[in-house]
C-alpha positions as CSV (number, residue, x, y, z in Angstrom):
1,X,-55.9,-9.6,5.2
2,X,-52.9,-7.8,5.8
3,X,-49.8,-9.2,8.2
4,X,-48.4,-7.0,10.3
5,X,-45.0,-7.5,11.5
6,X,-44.5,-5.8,15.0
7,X,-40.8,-4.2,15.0
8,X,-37.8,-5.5,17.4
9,X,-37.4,-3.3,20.2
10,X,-34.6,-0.6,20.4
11,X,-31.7,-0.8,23.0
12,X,-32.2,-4.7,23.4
13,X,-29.6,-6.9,22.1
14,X,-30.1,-10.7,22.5
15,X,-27.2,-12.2,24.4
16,X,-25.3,-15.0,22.3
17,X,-25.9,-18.2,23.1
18,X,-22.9,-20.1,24.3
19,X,-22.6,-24.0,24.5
20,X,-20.2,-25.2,27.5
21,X,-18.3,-28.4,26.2
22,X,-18.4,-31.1,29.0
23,X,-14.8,-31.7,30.6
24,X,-13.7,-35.2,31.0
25,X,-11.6,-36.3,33.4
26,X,-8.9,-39.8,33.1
27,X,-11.5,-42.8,33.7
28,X,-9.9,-44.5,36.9
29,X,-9.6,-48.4,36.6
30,X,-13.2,-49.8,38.6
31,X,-13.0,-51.9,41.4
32,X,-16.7,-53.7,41.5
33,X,-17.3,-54.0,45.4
34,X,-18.2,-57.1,46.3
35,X,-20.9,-57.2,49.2
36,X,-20.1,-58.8,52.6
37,X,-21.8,-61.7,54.0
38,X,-22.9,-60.4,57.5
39,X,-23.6,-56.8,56.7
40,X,-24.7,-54.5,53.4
41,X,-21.2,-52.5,52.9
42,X,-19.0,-53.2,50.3
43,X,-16.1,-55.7,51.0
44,X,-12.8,-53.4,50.0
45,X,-9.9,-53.6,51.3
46,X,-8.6,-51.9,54.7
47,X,-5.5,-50.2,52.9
48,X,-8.0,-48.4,50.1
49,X,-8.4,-44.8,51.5
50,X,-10.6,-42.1,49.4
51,X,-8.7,-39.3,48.9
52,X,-10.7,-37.1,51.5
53,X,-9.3,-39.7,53.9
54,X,-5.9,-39.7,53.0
55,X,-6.1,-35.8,52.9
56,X,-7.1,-36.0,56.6
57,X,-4.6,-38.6,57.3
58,X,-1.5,-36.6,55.8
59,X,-2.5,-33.3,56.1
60,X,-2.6,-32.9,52.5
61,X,-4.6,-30.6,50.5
62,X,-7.2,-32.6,48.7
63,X,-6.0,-30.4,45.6
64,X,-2.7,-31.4,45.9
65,X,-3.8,-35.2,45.9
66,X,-5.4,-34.4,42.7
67,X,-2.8,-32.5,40.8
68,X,-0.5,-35.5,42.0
69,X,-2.4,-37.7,40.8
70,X,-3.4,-35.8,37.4
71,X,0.8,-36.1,37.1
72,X,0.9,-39.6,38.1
73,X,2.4,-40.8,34.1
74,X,5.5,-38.2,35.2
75,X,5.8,-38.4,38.8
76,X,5.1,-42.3,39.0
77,X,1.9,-41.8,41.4
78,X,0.1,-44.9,42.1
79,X,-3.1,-45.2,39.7
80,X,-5.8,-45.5,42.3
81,X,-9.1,-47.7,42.1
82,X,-12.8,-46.5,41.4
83,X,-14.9,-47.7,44.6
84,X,-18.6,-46.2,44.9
85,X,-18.0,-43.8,42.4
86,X,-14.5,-42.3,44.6
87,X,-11.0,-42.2,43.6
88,X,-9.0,-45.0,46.4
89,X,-5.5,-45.7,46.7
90,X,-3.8,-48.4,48.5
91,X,-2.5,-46.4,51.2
92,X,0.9,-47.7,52.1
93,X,1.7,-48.0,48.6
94,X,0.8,-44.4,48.3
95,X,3.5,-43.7,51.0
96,X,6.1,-45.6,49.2
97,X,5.6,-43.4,46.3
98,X,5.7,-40.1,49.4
99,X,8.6,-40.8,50.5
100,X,10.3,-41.5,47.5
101,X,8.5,-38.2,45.7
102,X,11.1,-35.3,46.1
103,X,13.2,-37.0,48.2
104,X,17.1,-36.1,48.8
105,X,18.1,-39.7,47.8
106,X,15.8,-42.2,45.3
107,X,16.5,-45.1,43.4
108,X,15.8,-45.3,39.7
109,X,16.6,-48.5,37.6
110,X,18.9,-49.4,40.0
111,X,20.7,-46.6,40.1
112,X,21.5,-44.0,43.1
113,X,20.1,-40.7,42.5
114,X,21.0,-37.5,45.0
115,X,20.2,-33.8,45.2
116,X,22.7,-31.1,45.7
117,X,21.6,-31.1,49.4
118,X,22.6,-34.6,49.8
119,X,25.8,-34.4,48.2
120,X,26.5,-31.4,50.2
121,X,25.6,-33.5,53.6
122,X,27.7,-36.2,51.9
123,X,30.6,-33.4,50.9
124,X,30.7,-31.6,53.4
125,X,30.7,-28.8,51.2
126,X,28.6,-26.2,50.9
127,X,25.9,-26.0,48.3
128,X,26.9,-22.7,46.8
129,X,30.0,-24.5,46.1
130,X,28.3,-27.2,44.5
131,X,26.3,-25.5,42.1
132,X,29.7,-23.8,40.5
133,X,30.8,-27.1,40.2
134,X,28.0,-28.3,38.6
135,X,27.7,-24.8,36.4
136,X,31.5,-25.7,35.2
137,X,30.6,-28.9,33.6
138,X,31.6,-28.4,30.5
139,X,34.8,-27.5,31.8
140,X,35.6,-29.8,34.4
141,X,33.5,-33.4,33.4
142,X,31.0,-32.7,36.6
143,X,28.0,-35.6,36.2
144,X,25.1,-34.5,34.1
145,X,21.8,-33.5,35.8
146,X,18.6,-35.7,35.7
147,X,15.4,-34.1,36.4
148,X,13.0,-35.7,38.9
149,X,9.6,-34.2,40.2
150,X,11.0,-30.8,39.4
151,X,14.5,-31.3,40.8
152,X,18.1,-31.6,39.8
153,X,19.6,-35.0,40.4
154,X,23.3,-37.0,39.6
155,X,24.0,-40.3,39.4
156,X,25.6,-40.6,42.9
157,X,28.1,-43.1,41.9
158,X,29.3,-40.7,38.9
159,X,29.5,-38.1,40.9
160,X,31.6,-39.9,43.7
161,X,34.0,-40.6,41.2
162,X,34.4,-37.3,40.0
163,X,34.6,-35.7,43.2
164,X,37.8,-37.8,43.7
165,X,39.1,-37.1,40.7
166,X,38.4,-33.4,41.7
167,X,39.4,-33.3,44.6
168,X,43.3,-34.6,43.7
169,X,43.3,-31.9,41.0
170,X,42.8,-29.1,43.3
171,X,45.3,-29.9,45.9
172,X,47.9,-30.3,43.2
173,X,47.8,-26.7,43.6
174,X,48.3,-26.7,47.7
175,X,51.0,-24.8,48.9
176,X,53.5,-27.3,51.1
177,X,52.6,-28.0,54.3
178,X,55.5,-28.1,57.1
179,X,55.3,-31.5,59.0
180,X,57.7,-30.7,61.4
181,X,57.5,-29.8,65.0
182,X,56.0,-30.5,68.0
183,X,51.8,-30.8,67.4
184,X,51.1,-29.4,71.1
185,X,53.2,-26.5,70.2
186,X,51.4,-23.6,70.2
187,X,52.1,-21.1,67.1
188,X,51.5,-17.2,66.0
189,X,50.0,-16.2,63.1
190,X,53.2,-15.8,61.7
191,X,54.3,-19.3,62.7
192,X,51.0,-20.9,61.4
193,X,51.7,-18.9,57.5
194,X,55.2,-20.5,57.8
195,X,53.8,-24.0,58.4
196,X,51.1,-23.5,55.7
197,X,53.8,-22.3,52.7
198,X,51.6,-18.4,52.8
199,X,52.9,-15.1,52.1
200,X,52.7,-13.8,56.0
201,X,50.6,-13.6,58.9
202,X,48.4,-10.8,57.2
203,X,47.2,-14.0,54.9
204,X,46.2,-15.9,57.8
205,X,44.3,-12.7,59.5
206,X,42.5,-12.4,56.6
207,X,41.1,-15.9,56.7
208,X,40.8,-15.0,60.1
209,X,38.8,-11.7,59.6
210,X,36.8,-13.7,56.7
211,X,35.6,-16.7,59.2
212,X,37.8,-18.8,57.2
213,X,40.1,-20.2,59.8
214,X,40.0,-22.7,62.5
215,X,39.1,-21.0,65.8
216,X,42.1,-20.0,68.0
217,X,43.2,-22.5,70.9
218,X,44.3,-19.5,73.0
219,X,43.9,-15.3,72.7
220,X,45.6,-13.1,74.3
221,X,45.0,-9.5,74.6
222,X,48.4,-6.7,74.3
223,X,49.0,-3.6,76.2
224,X,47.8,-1.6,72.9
225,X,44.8,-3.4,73.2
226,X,44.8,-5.7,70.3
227,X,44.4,-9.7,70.6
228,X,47.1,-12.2,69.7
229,X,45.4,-15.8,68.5
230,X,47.8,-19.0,69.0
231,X,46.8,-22.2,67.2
232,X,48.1,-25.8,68.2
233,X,50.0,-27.1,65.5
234,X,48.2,-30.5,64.9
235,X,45.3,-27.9,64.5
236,X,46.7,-26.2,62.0
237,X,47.6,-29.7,60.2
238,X,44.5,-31.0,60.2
239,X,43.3,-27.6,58.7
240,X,46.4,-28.2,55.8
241,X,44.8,-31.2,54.9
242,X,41.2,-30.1,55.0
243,X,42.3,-27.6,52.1
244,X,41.2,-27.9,49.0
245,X,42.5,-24.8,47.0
246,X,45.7,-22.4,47.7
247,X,45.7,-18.6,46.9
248,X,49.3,-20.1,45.3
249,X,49.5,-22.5,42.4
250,X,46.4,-23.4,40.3
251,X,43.3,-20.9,40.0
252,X,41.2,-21.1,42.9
253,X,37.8,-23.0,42.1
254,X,36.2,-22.6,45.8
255,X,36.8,-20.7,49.4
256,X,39.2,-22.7,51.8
């Protein structure tokens, strides 16, 4: 008997066969709910909140609790609880850990840890200003960063040090400052250069021009139609001591 052997059909090919591996996720700790007395639900805790709930409750994504929590051995996010199968967290530990995450100011290991934005609110400088400083540290001994949730920190004690330290370096450089006079006086451009050891007036209309200059006390207007600005001269003092860098002396680090 003969066997015959029907041929594949043309134009077909058979698809490969592909296996999926399974994708494991972190096991969570288990919390083994213990039933209640007087009715059938578990007996958890009130402060354990799923993370659908806490979503709803902070107006979280429910992806962004996740990737948080995927982080958690970098960021420091609480660990959470297994309860009925669902990922819980004790809720006001979990806004501990909000507050702290990203924040301006944190502790760590005791120590005092601030962003740029909080040194500038400390400063009073701004943060553009900041940032050179903290560009120059191999030239000027600024703090070292420490990274945090994806931001730059300093020790804020260091940096406090240094920024006194800073500070009396660059106004070694000040031009002197006239103490004489009476403070109610009120004073020309010309008069408020003399006071502040600069060139002429055209340096202090420049700072003018510039918004770098205290705002005028009076202004008055001449026949050709151009305006005269008069400071008071305890003004013009507390600006002289405000300074922190003269177009004279030392290399300018920052803008007065």
């Amino acid at each position: 008997m003969r066997r015959v052997v029907e041929p594949a059909a043309r134009g077909r090919r058979r698809a490969p066969v592909t296996t999926r591996r399974p994708r494991h996720r972190a096991a969570l700790p288990t919390l083994t709910p213990v039933r209640g007395e007087d009715h059938g639900s578990p007996d958890v805790p009130d402060q354990l909140i799923s993370r659908s709930e806490l979503a709803a409750r902070t107006g979280e994504r429910e992806h962004t609790l996740y990737k948080w929590w995927r982080d958690r051995h970098r960021n420091g996010h609480p660990e959470g609880l297994e309860v009925d199968g669902q990922w819980h967290v004790d809720e006001r530990e979990w806004r501990r850990w909000r507050t702290a995450y990203g924040a301006d100011r944190r502790e760590v290991n005791g120590r005092i840890l601030a962003t740029v934005t909080e040194l500038a609110r400390l400063s009073g400088k701004p943060e553009a200003t900041l940032n050179r400083w903290y560009a120059g540290r191999q030239a000027n001994g600024h703090p070292p960063g420490i990274r945090r949730d994806g931001r730059r920190y300093v020790d804020l004690e260091l940096w406090q040090d240094w920024y006194r330290g800073h500070k009396d370096q660059l106004k070694s450089g000040l031009t002197p400052v006239d103490r004489t006079g009476d403070p109610d006086e009120l004073l020309s451009s010309a008069q408020v250069a003399h006071v502040l050891g600069l060139a002429s007036a055209a340096t202090v209309n420049s700072y003018v021009g510039r918004d770098q200059f205290i705002e005028p006390d009076e202004v008055e207007e001449t026949p050709a139609g151009r305006q005269r600005r008069f400071w008071r001269r305890r003004r013009v003092w507390d600006y002289a001591d405000k300074r922190s860098w003269s177009r004279k002396g030392k290399k300018s680090t920052e803008a007065p």
